[in-house]
Each structure stands twice: as structure tokens, then as C-alpha cells.
FIDRENMI-573837 format. One line per 8 residues: number of its first residue (from 0); their letters; for each residue x, y, z of C-alpha. Coordinates in nm, 3 decimals. Example, Ala and Ser with C-alpha at 12.3 -4.5 7.8 and 13.67 -1.06 7.14 Angstrom:
FIDRENMI-573837
0) as) 1.230 -0.450 0.780; 1.367 -0.106 0.714
end
This chain:
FIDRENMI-573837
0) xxxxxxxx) -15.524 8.737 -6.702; -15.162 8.589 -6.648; -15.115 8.253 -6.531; -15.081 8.183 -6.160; -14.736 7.937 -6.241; -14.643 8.279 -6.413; -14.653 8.480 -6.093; -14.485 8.168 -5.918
8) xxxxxxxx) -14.187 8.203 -6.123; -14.140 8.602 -6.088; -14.176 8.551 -5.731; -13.858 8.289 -5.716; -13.674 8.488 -5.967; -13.742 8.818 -5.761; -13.631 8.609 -5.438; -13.319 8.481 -5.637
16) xxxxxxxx) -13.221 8.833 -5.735; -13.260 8.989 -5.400; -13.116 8.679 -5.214; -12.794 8.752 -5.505; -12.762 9.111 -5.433; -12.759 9.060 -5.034; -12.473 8.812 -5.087; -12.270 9.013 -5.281
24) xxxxxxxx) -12.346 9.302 -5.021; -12.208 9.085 -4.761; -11.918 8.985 -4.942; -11.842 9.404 -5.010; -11.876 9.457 -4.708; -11.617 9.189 -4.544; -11.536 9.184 -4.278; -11.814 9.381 -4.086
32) xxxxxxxx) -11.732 9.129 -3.761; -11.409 9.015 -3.572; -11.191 8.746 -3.787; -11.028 8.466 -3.613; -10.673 8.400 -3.699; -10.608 8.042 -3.538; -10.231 7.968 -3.433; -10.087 7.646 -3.319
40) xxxxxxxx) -9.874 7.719 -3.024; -9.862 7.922 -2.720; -9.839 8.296 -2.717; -9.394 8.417 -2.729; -9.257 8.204 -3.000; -9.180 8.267 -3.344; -9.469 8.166 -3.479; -9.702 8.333 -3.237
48) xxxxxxxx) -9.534 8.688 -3.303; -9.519 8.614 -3.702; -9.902 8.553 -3.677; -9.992 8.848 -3.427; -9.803 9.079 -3.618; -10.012 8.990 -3.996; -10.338 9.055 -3.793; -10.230 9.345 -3.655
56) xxxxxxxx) -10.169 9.527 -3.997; -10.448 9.318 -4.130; -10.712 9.490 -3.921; -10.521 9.863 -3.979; -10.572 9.774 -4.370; -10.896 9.655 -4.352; -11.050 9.858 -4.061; -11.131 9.533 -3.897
64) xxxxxxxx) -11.092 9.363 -3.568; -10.850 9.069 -3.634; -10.851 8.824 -3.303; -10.558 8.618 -3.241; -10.668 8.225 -3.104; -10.363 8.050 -2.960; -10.476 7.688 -3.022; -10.190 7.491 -2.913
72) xxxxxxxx) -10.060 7.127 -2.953; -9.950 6.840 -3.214; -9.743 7.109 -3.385; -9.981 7.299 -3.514; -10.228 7.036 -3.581; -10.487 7.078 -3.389; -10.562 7.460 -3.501; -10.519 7.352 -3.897
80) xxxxxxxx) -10.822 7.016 -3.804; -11.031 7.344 -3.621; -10.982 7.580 -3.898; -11.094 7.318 -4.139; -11.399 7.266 -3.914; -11.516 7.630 -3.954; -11.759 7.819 -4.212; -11.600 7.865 -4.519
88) xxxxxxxx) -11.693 8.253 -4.482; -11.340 8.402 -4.439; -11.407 8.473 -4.030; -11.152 8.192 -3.931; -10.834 8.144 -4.072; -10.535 8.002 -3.989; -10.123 8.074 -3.986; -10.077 7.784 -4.187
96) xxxxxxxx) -9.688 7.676 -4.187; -9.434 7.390 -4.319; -9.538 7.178 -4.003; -9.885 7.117 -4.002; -9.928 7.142 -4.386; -9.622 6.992 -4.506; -9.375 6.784 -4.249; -9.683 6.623 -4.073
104) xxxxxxxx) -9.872 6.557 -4.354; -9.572 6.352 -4.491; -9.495 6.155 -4.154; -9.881 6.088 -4.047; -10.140 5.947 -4.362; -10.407 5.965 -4.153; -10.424 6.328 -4.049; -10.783 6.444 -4.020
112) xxxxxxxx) -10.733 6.662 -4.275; -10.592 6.702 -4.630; -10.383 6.930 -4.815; -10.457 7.070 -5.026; -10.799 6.957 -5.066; -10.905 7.128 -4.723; -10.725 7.465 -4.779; -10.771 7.777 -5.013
120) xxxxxxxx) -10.436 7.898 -4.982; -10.405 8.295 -4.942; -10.077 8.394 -4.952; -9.731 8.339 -4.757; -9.603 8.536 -4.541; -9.270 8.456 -4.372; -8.969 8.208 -4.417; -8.700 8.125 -4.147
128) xxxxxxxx) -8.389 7.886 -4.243; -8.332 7.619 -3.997; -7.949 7.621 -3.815; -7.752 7.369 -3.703; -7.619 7.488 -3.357; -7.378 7.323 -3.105; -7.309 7.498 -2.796; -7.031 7.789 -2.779
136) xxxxxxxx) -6.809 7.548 -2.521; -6.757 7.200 -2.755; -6.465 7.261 -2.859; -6.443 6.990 -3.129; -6.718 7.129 -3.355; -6.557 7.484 -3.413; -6.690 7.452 -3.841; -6.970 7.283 -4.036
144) xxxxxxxx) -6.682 7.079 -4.167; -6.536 6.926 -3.815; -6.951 6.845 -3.757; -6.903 6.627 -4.136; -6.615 6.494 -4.044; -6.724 6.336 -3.663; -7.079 6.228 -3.780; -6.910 6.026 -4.059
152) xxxxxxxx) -6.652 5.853 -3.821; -6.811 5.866 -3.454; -7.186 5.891 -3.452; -7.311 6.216 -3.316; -7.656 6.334 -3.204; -7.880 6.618 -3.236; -8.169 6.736 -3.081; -8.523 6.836 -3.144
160) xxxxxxxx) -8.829 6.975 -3.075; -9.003 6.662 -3.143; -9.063 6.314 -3.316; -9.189 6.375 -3.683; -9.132 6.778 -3.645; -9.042 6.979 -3.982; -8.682 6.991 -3.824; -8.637 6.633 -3.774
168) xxxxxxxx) -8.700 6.562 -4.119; -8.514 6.791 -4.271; -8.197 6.726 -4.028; -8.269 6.326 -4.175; -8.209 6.505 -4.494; -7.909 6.663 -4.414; -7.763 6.275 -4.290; -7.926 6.152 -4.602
176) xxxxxxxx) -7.747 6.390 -4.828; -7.397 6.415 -4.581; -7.391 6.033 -4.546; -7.370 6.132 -4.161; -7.457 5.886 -3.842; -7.646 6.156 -3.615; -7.856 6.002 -3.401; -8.197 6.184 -3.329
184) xxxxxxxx) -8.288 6.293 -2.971; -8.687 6.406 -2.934; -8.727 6.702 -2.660; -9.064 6.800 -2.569; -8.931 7.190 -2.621; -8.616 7.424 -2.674; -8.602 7.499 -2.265; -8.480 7.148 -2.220
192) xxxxxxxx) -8.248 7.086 -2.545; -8.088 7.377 -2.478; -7.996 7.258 -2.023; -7.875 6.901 -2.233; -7.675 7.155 -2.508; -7.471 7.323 -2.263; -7.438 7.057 -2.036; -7.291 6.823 -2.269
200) xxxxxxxx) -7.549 6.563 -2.292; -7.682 6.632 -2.630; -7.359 6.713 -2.921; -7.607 6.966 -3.147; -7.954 7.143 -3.205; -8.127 7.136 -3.555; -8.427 7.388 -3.562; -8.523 7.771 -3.699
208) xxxxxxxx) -8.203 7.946 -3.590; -8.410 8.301 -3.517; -8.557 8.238 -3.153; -8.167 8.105 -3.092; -8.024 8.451 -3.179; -7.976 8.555 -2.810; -7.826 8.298 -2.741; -7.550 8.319 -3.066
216) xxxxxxxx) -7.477 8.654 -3.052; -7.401 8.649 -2.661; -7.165 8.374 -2.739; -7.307 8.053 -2.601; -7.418 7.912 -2.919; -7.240 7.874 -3.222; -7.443 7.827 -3.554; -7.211 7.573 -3.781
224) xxxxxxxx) -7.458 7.652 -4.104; -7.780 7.710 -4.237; -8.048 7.593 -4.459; -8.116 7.866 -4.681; -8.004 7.886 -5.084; -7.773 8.247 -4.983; -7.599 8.313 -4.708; -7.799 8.579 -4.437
232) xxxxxxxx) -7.684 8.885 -4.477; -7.656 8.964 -4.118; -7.388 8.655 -4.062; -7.183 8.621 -4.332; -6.981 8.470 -4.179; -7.214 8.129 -4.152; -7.215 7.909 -4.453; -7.528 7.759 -4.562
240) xxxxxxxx) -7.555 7.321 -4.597; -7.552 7.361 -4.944; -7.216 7.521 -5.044; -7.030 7.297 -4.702; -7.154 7.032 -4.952; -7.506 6.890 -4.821; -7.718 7.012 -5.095; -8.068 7.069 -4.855
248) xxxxxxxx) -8.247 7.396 -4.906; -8.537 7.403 -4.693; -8.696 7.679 -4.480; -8.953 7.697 -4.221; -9.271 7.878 -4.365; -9.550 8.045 -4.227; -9.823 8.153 -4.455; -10.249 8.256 -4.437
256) xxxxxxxx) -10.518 7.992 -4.511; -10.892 7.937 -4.540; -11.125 7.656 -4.526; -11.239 7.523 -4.828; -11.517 7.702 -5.046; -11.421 8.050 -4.896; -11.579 8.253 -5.150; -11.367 8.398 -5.419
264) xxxxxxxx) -11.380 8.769 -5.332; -11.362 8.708 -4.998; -11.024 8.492 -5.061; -10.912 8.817 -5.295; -10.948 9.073 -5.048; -10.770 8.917 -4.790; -10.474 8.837 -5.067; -10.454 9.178 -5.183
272) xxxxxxxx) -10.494 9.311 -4.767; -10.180 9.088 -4.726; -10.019 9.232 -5.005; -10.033 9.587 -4.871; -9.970 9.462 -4.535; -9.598 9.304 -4.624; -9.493 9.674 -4.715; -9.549 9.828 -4.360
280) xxxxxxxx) -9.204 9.903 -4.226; -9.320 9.795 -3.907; -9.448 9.442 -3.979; -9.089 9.402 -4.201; -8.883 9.510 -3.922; -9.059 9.196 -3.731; -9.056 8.912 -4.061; -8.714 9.062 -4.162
288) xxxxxxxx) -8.558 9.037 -3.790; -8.260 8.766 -3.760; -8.221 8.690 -4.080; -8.590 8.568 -4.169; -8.743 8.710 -4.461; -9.098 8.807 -4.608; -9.311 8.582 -4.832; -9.398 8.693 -5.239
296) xxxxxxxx) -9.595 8.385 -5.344; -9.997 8.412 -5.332; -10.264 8.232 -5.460; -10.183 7.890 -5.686; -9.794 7.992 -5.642; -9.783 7.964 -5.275; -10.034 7.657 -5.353; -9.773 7.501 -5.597
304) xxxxxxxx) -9.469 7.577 -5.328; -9.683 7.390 -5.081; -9.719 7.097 -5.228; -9.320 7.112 -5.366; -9.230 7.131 -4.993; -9.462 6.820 -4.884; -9.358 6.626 -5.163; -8.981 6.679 -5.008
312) xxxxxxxx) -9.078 6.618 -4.674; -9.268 6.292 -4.809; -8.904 6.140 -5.011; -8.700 6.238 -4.675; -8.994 6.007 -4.487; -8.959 5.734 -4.717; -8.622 5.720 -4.770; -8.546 5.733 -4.424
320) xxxxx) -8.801 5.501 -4.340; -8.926 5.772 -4.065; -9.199 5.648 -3.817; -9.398 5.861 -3.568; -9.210 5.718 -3.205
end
């Protein structure tokens, strides 16, 4: 006769096993339930239609119901602290971008989160260069050059979407590199930068130039220059900082993250869904539109360009000795 502890340790191994095989069922058969995707601002902008447009092709590619969450405020922050909050089981993720993993980060230690420690980073998806626009009617900014010249004799000023914003640093970059006086104006949005553009009462706007382009091509902005390494195709016309000689090349980027301990194939699947999703003309024709451009890093190598854009966001901080106001 066999030993009762004998029977005691087939019965946990059995339970082990079948406990093992109904895990890895579940994780063949993600996702069998709606999946979250958490954004940081309000439904209409850039980043809302960037992230509504990767969960609709996500759910076409993985026969899935992908639900768009538009948790707005603190640039993003608050919907990066919630997804970090969630089970790590791949049904809440979040349209991670350059502002709440990288620019606030750098400007505010004691976020409630960390990165990358709280983040399994799944792939980009989408980078916009910022523009430096002045409105259509100043007549004494005409060229990236006239801008150079007046910020290094008169000081100038420039407006943003807000105190400690991706944008504001990289604009102190720009004076940092440029030696330029620009002073910085905070706006609580775009609707009221751009009444103070046209009206005079603010000399220039620093931000992603793609929700502007209504406004450029009917003629009442004029983009001086962007941030991008080329030129964008469709305005050649526009030189980028680097070759008007202000060597910044940063880009707003948005990209798809996961709590910490998502498992592995879970974190897989989705990579290799996003992969087939960036080749539907459809979702191109939205992440290609004014001069933006799809993402091609996944896994460690969008990790490692995460952590090369903080680190540049955390110098401009420094060096400008940048405070939250």
C-alpha cells in the first residue's frame, strides 16, 4: 500500500499541472473580454485620434473589443498613475507618450509612478515634430532666422500649453542651444494661445505643429521650423532647428504600454497585433497625416528610446534650472 504523503504529493502536482494548463489556455485565448486603452486627454485632439485609431485596427486584428477611456488631466498623468494601478493581465493599457513618460518624469521626482520600472513597454506607434509658429500677420518674423536674430537682441516670448509640458522643455532647449531670451508664457490650452497669437499679445507658439495645420495652410499661421532630423516632405519649404543652426531633434511620441508583470505572451501578442496593425492603409493615412509619421521600435528598442528621450528632457531641466510654476 502507497504512502498517504505519496497521494498528497500527486494530488498538488495534478493541481499544479491543471492550474498550468488553464493559464496558458487563458493566455491563448487573449483577449476573450473588452481591453481598456486609457488616454490622457479629452476626446478631438491628436492624441485622442492617434489612440482611437490603434484600437480600432487592434480589435479588427485580434477579433476583440478594444474600449477607448478618455482619462483626462496633468498631461497625461493621471491615466499613466491608473494604468499602473491595474492587473497586470493585458486588459488595461495605456497610449503612453513623451509627456507623461518622459517630459514629466524629468520636471516632477515625485511622480507616483516610475519609468521604467512601472511599464512593460509594447511598441511605439506615432511621432509628431514640434513647430515653432508665429502668426501669418507679424510681419517681423517672416524666417527662422529673423526669430534668431530678435530673441538674441530684444527678448521675445512664446507660448504654451502648459508649465513643465514636453513643449516647454524642449522650446528651453531650443534657447539653450540658440543662446535666445524667449520668455515662456503658460496657457491652459491652444484655444487661448492661439486669440493672444493673432492678437498680438503673445510673439510665437512652440508645440506639435499637426493640429495647427488648418490654421498654416489657410494662411494665418506661419511655421518658422521644425524639430524633426529631415525636413517633412509635405513642406519643404520649412527648415528644421537643426540645419537654421539650433541642433534640437526632438519629437512628440505616442506609443502602447502595460503595467508591470504583464505576462510575456500576452505582451507578444499585442506587439506582433501592433505590428500588423501599422500596415493598414487606413490607420497610415491617419499616423502619416501632416507630416507625422509611424513608429518601428518595439520591445527593449522603444524601451531604450524611452529612456534616451527622458534622459534629454532631464539635462534641458537641469540646465535650465526648470521648476514646476
Amino acid at each position: 500500500m502507497l504512502p498517504t504523503s505519496w497521494f498528497r504529493r500527486c494530488t498538488r502536482a495534478l493541481a499544479a499541472a491543471c492550474l498550468a494548463g488553464l493559464a496558458s489556455a487563458a493566455l491563448a485565448a487573449y483577449p476573450d473580454k473588452p481591453v481598456k486603452l486609457l488616454i490622457g486627454f479629452p476626446p478631438g485632439g491628436g492624441g485622442d485620434l492617434y489612440g482611437r485609431a490603434i484600437a480600432n485596427e487592434l480589435g479588427k486584428v485580434l477579433g476583440a473589443t478594444f474600449v477607448v477611456e478618455n482619462k483626462a488631466g496633468a498631461g497625461g498623468n493621471i491615466a499613466a498613475e491608473l494604468m499602473t494601478q491595474a492587473a497586470p493581465d493585458g486588459y488595461t493599457l495605456l497610449l503612453g507618450m513623451s509627456g507623461n513618460l518622459a517630459s514629466s518624469v524629468a520636471i516632477r521626482p515625485t511622480m507616483p509612478y516610475k519609468v521604467p520600472d512601472d511599464f512593460v513597454f509594447i511598441s511605439q506607434l506615432v511621432e509628431t515634430p514640434y513647430g515653432l509658429v508665429v502668426s501669418a500677420d507679424n510681419a517681423k518674423l517672416k524666417t527662422i532666422q529673423d526669430y534668431i536674430a530678435q530673441a538674441k537682441g530684444d527678448k521675445l516670448t512664446y507660448a504654451s500649453t502648459g508649465t513643465g509640458g514636453a513643449a516647454q522643455i524642449v522650446m528651453e532647449m531650443v534657447k539653450q542651444q540658440g543662446g535666445l531670451e524667449v520668455l515662456h508664457i503658460p496657457y491652459k490650452g491652444s484655444g487661448p494661445v492661439m486669440t493672444d497669437l493673432m492678437g498680438g499679445l503673445v510673439d510665437s507658439f512652440f508645440a506639435p505643429y499637426t493640429p495647427l495645420m488648418g490654421q498654416i495652410t489657410q494662411g494665418k499661421l506661419r511655421l518658422l521650423a521644425v524639430s524633426s532630423d529631415k525636413r517633412v516632405p509635405s513642406l519643404p519649404d520649412v527648415p528644421t532647428l537643426k540645419e537654421s543652426g539650433i541642433d534640437v531633434v526632438m519629437t512628440q511620441w505616442y506609443g502602447l504600454v502595460a503595467p508591470k508583470g504583464t505576462p510575456q505572451p500576452v505582451v507578444d501578442k499585442l506587439r506582433q497585433a501592433v505590428k500588423q496593425a501599422l500596415q493598414s492603409p487606413e490607420l497610415l493615412k491617419v499616423y502619416r497625416g501632416d507630416g507625422a509619421r509611424e513608429g518601428s521600435l518595439a520591445g527593449p528598442a522603444f524601451r531604450d528610446f524611452v529612456l534616451k528621450d527622458l534622459a534629454n528632457y532631464k539635462r534641458a531641466v537641469e540646465r535650465g534650472n526648470l521648476k514646476m510654476e
